[in-house]
N, C-alpha and C positions, 0 to 999 in steps of 0.2 A: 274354736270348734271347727270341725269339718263344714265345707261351703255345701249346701244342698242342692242336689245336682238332679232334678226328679228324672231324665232322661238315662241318667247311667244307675239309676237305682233296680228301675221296676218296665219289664218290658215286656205287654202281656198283649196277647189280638181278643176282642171281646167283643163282643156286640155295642151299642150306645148307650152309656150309661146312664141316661135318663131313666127309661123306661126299666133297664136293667135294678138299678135302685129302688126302684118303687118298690118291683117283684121281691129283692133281697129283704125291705123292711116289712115287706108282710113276712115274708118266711121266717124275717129273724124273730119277729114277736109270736109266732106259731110255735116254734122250737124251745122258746124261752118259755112257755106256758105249757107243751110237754116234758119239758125236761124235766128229769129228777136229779139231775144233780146240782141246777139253778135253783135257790131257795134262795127268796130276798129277805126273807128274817133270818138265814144264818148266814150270809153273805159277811164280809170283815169291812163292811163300808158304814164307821159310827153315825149311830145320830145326833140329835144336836142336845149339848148338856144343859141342864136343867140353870143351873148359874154357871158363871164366870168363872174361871179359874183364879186361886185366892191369890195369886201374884199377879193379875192384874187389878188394874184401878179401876177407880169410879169411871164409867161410860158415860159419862153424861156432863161433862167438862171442857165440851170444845175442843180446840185444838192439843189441850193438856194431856189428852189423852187420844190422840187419831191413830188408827186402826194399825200402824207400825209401830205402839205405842213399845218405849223401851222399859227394861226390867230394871229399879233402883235396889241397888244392894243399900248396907250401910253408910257406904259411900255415897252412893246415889250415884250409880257408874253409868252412864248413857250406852246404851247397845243399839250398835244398827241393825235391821232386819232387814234389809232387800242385799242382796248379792246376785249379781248374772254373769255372764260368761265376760261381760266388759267390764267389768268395776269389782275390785276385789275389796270384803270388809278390811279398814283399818283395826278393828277388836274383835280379831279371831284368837286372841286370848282368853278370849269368855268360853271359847268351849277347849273341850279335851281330844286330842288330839287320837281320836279312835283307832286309825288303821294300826297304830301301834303300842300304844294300852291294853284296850278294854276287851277285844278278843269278842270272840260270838260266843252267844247266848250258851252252849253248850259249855262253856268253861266257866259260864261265872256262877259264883255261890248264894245261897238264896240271899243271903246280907247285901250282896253287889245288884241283885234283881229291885231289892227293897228299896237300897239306896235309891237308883233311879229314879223310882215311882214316888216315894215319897219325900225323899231330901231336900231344901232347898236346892242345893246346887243341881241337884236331877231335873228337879222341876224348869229349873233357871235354862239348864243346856235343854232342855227339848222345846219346849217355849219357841226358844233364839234359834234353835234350828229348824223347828213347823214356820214360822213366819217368815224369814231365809227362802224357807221354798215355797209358800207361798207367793211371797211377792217377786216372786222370780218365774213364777207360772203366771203369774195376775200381768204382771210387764208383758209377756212375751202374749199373753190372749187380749192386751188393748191395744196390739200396735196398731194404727189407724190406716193399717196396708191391707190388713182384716177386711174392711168396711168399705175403703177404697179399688183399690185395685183388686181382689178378692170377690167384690160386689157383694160380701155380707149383711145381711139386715143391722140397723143400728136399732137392735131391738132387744127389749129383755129377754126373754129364751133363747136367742142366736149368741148372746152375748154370753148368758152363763152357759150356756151350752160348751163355747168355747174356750172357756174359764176349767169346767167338766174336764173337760179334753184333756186341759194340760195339767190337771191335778190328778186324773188317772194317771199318768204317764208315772210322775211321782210315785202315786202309789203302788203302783205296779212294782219298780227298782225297791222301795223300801221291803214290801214284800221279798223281792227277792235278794236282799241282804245278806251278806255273810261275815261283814265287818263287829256289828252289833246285833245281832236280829230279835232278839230283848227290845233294846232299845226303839229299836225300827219302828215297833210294833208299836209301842209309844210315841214317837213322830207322829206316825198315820193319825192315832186318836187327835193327836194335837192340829196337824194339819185340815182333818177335817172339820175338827170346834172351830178353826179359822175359818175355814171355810164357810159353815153358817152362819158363823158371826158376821162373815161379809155379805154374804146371802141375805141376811135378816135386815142392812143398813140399806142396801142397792133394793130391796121391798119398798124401804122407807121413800125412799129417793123420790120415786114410781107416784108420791103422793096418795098412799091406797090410807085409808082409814085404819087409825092405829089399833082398834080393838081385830082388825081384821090379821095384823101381819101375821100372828102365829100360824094362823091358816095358811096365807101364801105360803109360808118357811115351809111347815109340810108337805105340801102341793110341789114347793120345790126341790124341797129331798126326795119324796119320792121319785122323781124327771130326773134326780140324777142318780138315783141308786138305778134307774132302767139304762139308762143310757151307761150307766158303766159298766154293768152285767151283759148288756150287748156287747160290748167290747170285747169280755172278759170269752163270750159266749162265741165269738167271730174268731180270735187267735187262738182258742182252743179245740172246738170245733173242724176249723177249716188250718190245722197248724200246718200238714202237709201238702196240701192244695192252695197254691198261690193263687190261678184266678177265681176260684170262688169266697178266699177270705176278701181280696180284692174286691168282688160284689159285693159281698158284705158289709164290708168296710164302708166301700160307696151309700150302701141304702141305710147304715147309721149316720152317715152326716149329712145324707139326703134327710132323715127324719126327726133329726135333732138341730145341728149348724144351721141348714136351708129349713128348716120348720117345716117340711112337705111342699115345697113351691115343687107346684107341676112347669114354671115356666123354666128350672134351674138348667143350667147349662153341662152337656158331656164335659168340656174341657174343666170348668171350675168342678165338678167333681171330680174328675181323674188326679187334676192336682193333690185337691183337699185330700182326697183317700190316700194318694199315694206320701205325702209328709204324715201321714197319719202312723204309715208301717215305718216309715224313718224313724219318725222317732221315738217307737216302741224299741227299735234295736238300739238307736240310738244310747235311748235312757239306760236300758237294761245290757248293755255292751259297750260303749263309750266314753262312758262318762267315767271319769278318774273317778275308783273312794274318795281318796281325799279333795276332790273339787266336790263330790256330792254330799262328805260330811262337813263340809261348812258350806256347803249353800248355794254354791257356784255352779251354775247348771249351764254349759253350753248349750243352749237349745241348737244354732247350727242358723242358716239362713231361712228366712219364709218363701215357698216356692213363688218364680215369679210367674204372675198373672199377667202380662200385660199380652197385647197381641192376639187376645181370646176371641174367638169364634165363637157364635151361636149356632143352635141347631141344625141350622141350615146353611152353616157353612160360610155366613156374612160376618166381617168383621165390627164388634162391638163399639157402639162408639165410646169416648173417653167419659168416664165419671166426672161429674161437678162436684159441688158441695154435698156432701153428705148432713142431713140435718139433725144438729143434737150432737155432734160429733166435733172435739175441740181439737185443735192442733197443737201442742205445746211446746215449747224449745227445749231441747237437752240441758239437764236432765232432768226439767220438770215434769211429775206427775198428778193427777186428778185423784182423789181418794175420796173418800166419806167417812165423816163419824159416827159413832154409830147411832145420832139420832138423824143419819139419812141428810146430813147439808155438805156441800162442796166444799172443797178446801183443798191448797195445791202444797204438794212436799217437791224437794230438794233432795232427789236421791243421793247425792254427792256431801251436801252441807249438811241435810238432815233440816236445812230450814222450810218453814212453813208459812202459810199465808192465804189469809181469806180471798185474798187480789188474785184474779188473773196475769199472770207473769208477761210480760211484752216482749 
């Protein structure tokens, strides 16, 4: 992917985006509350389905079943689900080769629409490709440079906030598909069932009282159907005006990422905001078709944070330990099942393990 370069991207004169943030995130929830064109119940952002989808398994089997949980044919064929811009799946035989098949939605005949939606094999390729990009958004919003160098909260709302973030992005390019856009459409539902599926075990996690989660799940789809409609409301809104989507930008991850911290920093915002318009073009102009129909998502470099100044123009001292916050080796990662217990995957072998890896 392209190396992320915040300096030659975005170069704008503005006042200090602290206080400028603030102003943006009241405006934007004003704007979002006049508008007639923002409707959060006709919005394309699913909510979370009632059960499981019938190709996958029992939830409640441990690691037999953890949240990259693969699809058995009759064979019982193991399928990977994470792919990022470093690591290419070995069984991109399991999907169909879109850019040059299946054509958009405008060509194919309602038997071709059908198939999709209900066929095994339909159900099978959008599954393997919603989980693909999820765990290629989920990788790319734990990297511990977030929480670190970034100075993000290791907290639940900062954390799916920033989870939020990078499955917009996705849905944003699926939305704007031209390869399959039938199918696209189909992803999105799928990638957001993931979505609360992972939403509903990271509740678990949190230790909150089981008869309560459904409440949290709610509580937190709503925080993210707003937070994406800002978004949606910020590059739409401000398309031709560079610095005020710019503010805008700022005072949604001033009110979502940073949770409302009045102590948050110009410089960590200016970053944050600015990788935020990278990688809307990024996603939506960058990215090969065919690295995004199988799942390969260059995200591009995380801006770097180091050398930041406070408001007052002193430099930061260096971050310690962050608490709560695991360091893991390559290419292990941290996951949950979905009854909410830790457990570390092998994005390369696909192996698993209750242990913390050394």
């Amino acid at each position: 992917g392209t190396p992320f370069d915040p300096v030659h991207l975005i170069i704008i004169a503005m006042p200090p985006l602290h206080d400028a943030a603030i102003a943006m995130g009241r405006r934007g929830w004003d704007a979002l509350r006049r508008s007639t064109s923002v409707n959060l119940q006709s919005m394309s952002y699913p909510a979370a389905s009632a059960s499981n989808h019938v190709l996958r398994g029992n939830a409640n089997n441990g690691l037999l079943t953890h949240r990259h949980r693969s699809i058995h044919t009759q064979q019982q064929t193991s399928v990977r689900c994470l792919s990022t811009s470093t690591s290419k799946s070995n069984n991109l035989n399991t999907t169909t080769n879109l850019t040059e098949s299946d054509g958009d939605a405008d060509n194919k005949s309602i038997f071709s629409k059908l198939w999709d939606k209900y066929s095994f094999e339909g159900q099978k390729k959008r599954i393997v490709l919603g989980e693909r990009l999820f765990r290629s958004a989920q990788y790319r919003a734990n990297d511990p440079r977030w929480f670190q160098e970034a100075r993000i909260p290791y907290e639940f709302r900062p954390r799916h906030a920033l989870l939020t973030m990078h499955v917009w992005f996705l849905h944003k390019r699926l939305l704007a598909d031209r390869v399959d856009s039938h199918l696209a459409l189909l992803v999105q539902e799928e990638l957001f069932d993931i979505l609360w599926n992972d939403t509903r075990a990271r509740i678990r996690a949190e230790g909150v009282n089981e008869l309560t989660v459904n409440k949290h799940l709610k509580d937190a789809q709503q925080l993210t159907f707003l937070h994406c409609t800002h978004y949606d409301h910020a590059f739409q809104e401000f398309a031709d005006d560079d610095p005020k989507r710019f503010q805008e930008i700022a005072g949604i991850v001033w009110t979502y990422v940073l949770n409302k911290d009045e102590e948050a920093y110009d410089a960590q915002l200016k970053r944050l905001a600015t990788y935020v318009e990278y990688q809307y073009v990024n996603l939506l102009q960058g990215v090969p078709d065919d690295y995004f129909w199988e799942g390969r998502i260059p995200w591009g470099d995380i801006p770097d944070f180091k050398d930041m100044k406070d408001n007052d123009g002193k430099e930061l001292e260096e971050m310690g330990d962050v608490p709560g916050l695991e360091i893991l080796p390559k290419p292990w990662m941290k996951t949950l099942t979905d009854a909410g217990e830790n457990y570390y995957w092998n994005t390369e072998t696909d192996q698993t393990s209750w242990k913390k890896p050394i």
